[in-house]
Structures are given as C-alpha cells and as structure tokens.
C-alpha positions in Angstrom: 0.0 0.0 0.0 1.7 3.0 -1.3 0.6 6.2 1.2 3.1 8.6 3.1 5.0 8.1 6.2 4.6 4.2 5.3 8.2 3.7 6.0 8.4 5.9 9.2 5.4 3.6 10.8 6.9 0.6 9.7 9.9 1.1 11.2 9.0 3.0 14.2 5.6 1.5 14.9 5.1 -2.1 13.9 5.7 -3.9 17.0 3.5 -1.3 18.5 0.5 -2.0 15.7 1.4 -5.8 16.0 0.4 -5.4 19.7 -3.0 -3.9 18.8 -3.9 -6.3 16.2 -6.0 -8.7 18.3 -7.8 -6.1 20.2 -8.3 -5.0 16.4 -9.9 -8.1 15.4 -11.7 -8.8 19.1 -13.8 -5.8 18.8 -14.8 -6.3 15.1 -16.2 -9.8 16.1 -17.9 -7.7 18.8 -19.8 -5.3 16.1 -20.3 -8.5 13.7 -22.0 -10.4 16.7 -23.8 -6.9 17.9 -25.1 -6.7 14.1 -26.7 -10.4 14.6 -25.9 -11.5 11.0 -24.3 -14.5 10.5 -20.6 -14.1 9.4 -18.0 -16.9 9.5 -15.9 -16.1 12.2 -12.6 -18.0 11.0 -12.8 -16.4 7.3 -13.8 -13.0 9.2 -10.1 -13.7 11.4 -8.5 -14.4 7.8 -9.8 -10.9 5.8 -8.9 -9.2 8.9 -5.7 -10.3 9.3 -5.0 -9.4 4.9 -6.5 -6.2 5.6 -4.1 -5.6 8.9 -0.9 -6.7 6.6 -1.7 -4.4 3.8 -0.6 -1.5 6.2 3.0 -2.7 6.0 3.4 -4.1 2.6 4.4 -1.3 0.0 2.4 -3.4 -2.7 -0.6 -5.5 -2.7 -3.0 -7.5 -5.0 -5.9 -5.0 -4.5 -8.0 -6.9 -6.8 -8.2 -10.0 -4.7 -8.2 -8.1 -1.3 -11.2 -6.8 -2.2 -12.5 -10.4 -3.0 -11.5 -11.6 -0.4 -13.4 -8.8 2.2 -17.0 -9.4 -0.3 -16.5 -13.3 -0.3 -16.5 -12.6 3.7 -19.0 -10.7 4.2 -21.4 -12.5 1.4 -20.8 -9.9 -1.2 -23.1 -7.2 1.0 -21.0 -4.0 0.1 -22.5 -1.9 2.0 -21.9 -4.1 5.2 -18.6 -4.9 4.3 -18.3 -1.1 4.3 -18.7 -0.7 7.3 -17.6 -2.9 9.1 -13.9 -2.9 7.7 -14.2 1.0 8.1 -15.4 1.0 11.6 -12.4 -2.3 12.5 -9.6 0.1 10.9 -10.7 3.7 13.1 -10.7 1.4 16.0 -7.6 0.5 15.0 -6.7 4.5 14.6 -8.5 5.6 17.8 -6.4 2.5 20.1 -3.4 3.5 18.3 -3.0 7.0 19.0 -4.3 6.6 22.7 -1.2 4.4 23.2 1.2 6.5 21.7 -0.5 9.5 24.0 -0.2 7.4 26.8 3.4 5.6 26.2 5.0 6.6 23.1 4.5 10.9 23.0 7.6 11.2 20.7 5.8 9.5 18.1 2.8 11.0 18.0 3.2 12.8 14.4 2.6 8.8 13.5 -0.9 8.9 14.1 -1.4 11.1 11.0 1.0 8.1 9.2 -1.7 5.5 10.1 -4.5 8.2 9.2 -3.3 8.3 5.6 -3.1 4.3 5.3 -6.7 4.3 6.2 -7.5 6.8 3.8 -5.2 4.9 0.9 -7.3 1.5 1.8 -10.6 3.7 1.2 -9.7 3.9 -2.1 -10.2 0.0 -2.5 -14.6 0.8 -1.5 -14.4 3.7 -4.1 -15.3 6.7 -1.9 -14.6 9.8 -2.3 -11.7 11.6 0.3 -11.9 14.9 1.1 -8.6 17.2 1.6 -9.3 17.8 4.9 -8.2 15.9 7.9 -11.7 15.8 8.8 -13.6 13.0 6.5 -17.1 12.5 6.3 -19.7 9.9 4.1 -22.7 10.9 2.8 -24.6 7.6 3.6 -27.3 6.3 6.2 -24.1 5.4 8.1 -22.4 8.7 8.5 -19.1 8.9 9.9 -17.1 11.8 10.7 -13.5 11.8 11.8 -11.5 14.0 14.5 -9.0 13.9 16.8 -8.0 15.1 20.3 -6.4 13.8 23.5 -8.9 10.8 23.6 -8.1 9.7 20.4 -10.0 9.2 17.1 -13.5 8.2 17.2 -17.1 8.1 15.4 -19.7 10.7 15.3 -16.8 13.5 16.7 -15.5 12.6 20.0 -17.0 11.1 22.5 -14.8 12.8 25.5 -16.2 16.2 23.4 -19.9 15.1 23.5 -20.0 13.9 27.1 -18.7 17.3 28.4 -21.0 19.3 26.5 -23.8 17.0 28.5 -22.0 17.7 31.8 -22.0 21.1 31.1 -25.4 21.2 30.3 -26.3 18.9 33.6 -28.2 16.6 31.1 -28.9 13.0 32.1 -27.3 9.7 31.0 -29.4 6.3 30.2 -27.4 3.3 31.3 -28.5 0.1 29.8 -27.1 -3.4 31.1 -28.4 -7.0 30.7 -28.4 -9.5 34.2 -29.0 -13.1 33.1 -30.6 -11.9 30.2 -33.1 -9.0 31.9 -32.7 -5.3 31.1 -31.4 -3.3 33.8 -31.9 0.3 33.4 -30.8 3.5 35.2 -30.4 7.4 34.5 -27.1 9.2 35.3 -25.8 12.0 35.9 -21.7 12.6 35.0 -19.9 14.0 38.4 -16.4 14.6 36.4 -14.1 14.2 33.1 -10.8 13.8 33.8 -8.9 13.1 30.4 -10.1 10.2 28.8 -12.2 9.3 32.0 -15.5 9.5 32.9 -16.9 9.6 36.5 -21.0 8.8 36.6 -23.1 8.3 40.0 -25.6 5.3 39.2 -27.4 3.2 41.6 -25.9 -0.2 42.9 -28.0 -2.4 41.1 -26.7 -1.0 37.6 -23.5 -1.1 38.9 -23.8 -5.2 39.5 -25.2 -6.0 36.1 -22.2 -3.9 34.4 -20.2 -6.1 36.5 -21.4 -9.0 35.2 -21.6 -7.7 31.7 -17.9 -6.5 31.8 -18.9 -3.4 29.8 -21.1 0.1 30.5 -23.8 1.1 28.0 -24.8 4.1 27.6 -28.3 4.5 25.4 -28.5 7.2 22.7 -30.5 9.8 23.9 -31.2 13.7 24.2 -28.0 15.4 22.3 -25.9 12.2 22.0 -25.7 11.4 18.5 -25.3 7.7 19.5 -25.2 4.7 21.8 -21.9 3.9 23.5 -20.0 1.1 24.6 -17.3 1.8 27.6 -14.7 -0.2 29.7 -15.2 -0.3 33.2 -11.9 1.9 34.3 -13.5 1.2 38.8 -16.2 1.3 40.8 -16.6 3.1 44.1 -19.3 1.3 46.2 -19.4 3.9 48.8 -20.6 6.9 46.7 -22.3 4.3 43.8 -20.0 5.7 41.3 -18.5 3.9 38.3 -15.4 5.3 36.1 -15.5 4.7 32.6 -13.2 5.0 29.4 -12.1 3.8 26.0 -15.5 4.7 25.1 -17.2 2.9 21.4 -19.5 4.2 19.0 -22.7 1.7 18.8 -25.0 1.5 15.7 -27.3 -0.7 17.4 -28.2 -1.8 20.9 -30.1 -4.6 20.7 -31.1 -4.6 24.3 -32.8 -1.7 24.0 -34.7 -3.3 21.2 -35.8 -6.8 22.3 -39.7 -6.9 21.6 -39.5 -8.9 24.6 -37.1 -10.0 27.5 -35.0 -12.8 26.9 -34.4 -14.6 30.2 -32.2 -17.5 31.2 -33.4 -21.0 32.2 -33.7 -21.5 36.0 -31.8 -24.9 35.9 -29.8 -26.6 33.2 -32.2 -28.0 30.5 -31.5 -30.0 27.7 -33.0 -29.1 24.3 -33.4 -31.4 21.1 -34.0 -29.9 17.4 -34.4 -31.7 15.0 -35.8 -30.8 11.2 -37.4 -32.7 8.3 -34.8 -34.3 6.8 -33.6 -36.2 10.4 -31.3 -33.6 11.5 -30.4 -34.2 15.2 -28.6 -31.9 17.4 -28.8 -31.8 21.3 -27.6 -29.1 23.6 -28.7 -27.2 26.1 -31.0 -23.9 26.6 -29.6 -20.9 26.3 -32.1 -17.9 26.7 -36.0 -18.2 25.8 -38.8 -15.5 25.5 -41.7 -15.2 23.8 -40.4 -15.0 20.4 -38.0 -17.2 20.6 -35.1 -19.8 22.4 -31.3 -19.7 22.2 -29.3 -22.9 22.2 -25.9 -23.4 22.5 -24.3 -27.2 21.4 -20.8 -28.5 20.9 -22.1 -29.9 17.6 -23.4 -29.4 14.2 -25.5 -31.3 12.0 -25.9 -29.1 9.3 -28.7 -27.1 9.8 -29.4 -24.4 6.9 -30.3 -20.8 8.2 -34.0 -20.5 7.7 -35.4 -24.1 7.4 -38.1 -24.8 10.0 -36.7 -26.7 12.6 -38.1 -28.7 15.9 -37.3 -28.1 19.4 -38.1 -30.6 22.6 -37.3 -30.0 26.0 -38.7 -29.5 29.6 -39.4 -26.4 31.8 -39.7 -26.0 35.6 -41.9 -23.4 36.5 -40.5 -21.0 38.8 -42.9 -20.5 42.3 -44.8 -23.5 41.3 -41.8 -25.9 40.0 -44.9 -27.7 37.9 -42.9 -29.4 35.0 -43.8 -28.6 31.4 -42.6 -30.3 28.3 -42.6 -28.1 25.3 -43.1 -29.0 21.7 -42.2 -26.2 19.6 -42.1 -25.3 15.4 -39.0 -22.8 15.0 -37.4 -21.2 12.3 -33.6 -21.1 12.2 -33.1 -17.4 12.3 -29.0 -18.2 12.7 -26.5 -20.4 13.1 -23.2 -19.3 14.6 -19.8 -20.9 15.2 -18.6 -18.8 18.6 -16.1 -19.0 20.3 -15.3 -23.0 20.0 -19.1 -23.9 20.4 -22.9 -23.2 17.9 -25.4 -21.1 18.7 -28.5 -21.8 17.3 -30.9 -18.5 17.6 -34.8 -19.6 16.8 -37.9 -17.8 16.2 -41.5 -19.1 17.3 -43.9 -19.6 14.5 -47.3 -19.7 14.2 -49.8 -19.4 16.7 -48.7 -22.6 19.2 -50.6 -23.8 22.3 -47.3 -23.5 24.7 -46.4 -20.2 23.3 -48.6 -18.7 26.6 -46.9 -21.1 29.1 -43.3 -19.9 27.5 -45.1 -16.2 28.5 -45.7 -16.9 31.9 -42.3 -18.3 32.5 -40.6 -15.6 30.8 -42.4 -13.2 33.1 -41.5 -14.9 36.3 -38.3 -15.4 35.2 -38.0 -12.0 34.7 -39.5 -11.1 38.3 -37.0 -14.2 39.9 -33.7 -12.2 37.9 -35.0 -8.9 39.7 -35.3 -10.4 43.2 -32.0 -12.1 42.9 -30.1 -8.7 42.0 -31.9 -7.0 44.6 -30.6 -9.6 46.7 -27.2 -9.2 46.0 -27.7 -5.1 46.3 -28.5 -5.9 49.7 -25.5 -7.8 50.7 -23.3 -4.7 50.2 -25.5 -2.7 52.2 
C-alpha cells in the first residue's frame, strides 16, 4: 500500500501496531456479533488479518483483497463497508491513545496511520476529502477527528460527554443480568482526560459487573449509543469510572420486543428438522419470540429451514414441569467462540407459546429479586 509516512510507521511502529492487532480483530467480532448477521468467524479472522498486513506491505494485490473482504462478508457491500471502516478507526482511535499514553515522541505517527486508512478507502471507491476531517454521505455517517482521547465516530466522544455535563443533562445506562434489562439514569460527576466519572445506583452497577462493559443508550443530544470499559467502581458513593468509550450502531437490548431470560436450571433441548437432523444441547435464553441454544455440535442445519425443538421447563414458584413442543425457524447459526449457537424464532400461533409467557415473566421477576438480593448484601 503505497501512502506517506509508510516507511516511518513501519519502522517506528510495527511492533507497537502488531500489539493492537487482536484487540483489532476482538472488537470487530464484537460489532459482527452486535449486528446479529451471521458471518464466519474463521474467514472474518482471515480478511482481517490481509486487511491488517496491507498497512506494511508497499504493494498488494488490491484486486483479490477486495474479494476476499465481499467473499466474507457474502458480497453485501454496504456491510462490508462498514464494518472494515469501523475495525480500521478502531484501530486508529487505540493507536493513537497508546502512543499519548506511552509513546509521545511519536505521535506525528498517528497522522501516518490516518493516511493508510485513507489509501485502503480507495479500494470501497469513496470519495476523500482534503481535509483531515472526512465524512460519508450515507445512512451510516461517519465523521473523523482527533483530540487527547483519540479518534472516534460521530466526533469525540470525551467532546460530547462534556458538552452534557456542562449542560447537567442525564445519561441512560442500559445493562443486561442473566438476560433482563437493567436500566438506570445518570448524571456525570467529572471528566478527567479520557475518563468518565458517573453516579448510578448499585444495582446497575452489579449488572455492568457481570456484563464487563457500560452502555450508555442514545438519547437527548448524543448522537449515539456507547460502549465503555469499566476503568473502577466506588461502592461507597455508587459511582462507576469509565473509558475507551465505542460508538454503537445498534443496541439490541434496548430493542428486544421482549425480555429474553435465562433457564432456572440446566435443561437440555433437542431440534431436530425434516430431513432427520439431530442436534442436542442445552438452553440458552428463551422469550416469547424465541429460544437460544448453544451445542458442541453441528449437523448441518441451513439458516431458515423450519426446525423442531423438545425440551422440559420448571416453573418457577410453582416448580410444575412442562414439556414443550415447539415449530421454530432457524433465524441463525453461529460458530462462537469454539461452540454453535442456534438462535430460533417461534412460528405460528402454538398452544405452549402462553406457558413460555408466563415463565418468561416470572423469570424476569426471579432475575430482579435475585439482583436485589445481592444489592442488599453490600448494604
């Protein structure tokens, strides 16, 4: 990839880079997972991994690169837009908060990496700007800037969340416990840098704990929803510090038609489909529209055949035993992380569909009571 400064970042900065590159990948399969369309994770690793070389290499077959990235991404240009756009200014934004934060004498090498990025553009056809600031006219718009924080989405984050302090407005916190949306509003108590200090109530607190990850929903003047890492938690003042703060297209939490919650106790789950496809594993979430299961195997199954799922439920309260029957479509199939995940949609109108209602619901309440609990034991 021909672009200036390519020689001063490869020498200066590649084992720097080289130690970003799975955090690079990591948070793409993050966004792929977040965007719920089925991509194979092991090619995804692969085009990630050609586009992450390109940076070094002076020259490169740009013809099957870009086969390569469609092939991935089933020839959806638009998608593949975005996501390889989105995995390379995380790249950017990671890269110049490290040099900020350990390498300040190389900092004119941020603007090095900038104009690799905008050299790979080239590849999607779009059309640069001479400015350093670059925006897309497209139901996607990105704009580009920099500051202390780093390079980000929709302007900078830091710079959004400030003007809302300033401006005392709220925030809306959004986690999931065991599958139940816990909600909170929030007010920011300080900015320090790239950190941001929020006061929230305990039980929020204990379901970003067990997400690993703050979410922040997009509302009033924020131009989007936000992802942030957990930077501490002070339980005495029920405050949480957060940083390294993500852009979000979509939070899908916040648009669940209804709560997905887990199983009370381990339960096995059979599907099978018309042709004598057997797979058995064990429940993952269920809810009125739908159950998740999660198996060690495959058998084949084609995304958006109807498909058959047996298993038991104990009611919670009453612990009455119910075995469900149920006709499912195969919304996706998805190698993660080792094991499949089979997501499945309820069709038709179906006799246990209202017992599946009135579990979900007292699952729901039983999730509740059991963070309440644990609120109470740091009281």
């Amino acid at each position: 990839m021909s672009y200036e400064g390519r020689e001063q970042l490869v020498l200066s900065c590649m084992e720097i880079l080289q130690s970003l590159k799975q955090d690079y990948i990591d948070q793409t399969k993050l966004l792929v997972k977040d965007s719920q369309k089925y991509i194979d994770l092991y090619e995804l690793d692969d085009t990630l991994s050609l586009i992450f070389d390109s940076i070094f290499q002076k020259t490169y077959d740009e013809n099957n690169l870009k086969k390569s990235i469609y092939k991935c991404f089933e020839n959806d240009e638009n998608y593949a837009k975005y996501i390889v756009l989105y995995s390379m200014f995380h790249l950017l934004h990671k890269f110049s908060i490290t040099l900020k934060e350990k390498y300040p004498n190389l900092l004119d090498h941020i603007v090095y990496l900038q104009n690799a990025i905008e050299s790979f553009q080239d590849i999607f056809r779009i059309n640069k700007t001479k400015n350093k600031d670059i925006s897309y006219s497209s139901s996607n718009s990105i704009k580009f800037s920099s500051s202390g924080g780093g390079f980000v989405f929709f302007g900078n984050l830091i710079d959004e969340l400030k003007r809302m302090h300033s401006q005392n407005e709220e925030l809306l916190f959004l986690n999931l416990y065991n599958g139940v949306n816990v909600e909170c509003k929030s007010r920011i108590v300080s900015i320090d840098d790239d950190k941001v200090v929020c006061k929230v109530n305990l039980m929020q607190i204990l379901a970003m704990k067990e997400e690993g990850n703050a979410f922040i929903v997009k509302s009033g003047s924020m131009v989007s929803n936000i992802k942030a890492d957990i930077a501490s938690i002070n339980l005495t003042n029920d405050t949480v510090t957060i940083k390294n703060f993500t852009h979000m297209e979509k939070m899908f939490a916040s648009q669940r038609k209804y709560p997905r919650v887990h199983p009370n106790k381990f339960t096995k789950v059979m599907l099978s489909n018309g042709d004598g496809l057997e797979v058995q594993g064990k429940l993952f979430d269920i809810s009125q529209g739908g159950i998740g299961v999660v198996s060690m195997d495959n058998p084949g199954f084609k995304n958006g055949e109807n498909i058959r799922a047996k298993f038991s439920l104990i009611m919670p309260k009453s612990d009455e035993n119910i075995d469900v029957d149920l006709e499912l479509k195969l919304v996706v199939a998805l190698n993660y992380q080792g094991s499949m995940r089979y997501c499945c949609q309820i069709i038709n109108e179906q006799p246990i569909t209202q017992k599946i209602v009135e579990f979900s619901k007292l699952r729901v309440e039983e999730t509740l009571e059991e963070l309440k609990e644990k609120v109470a034991l740091y009281k």
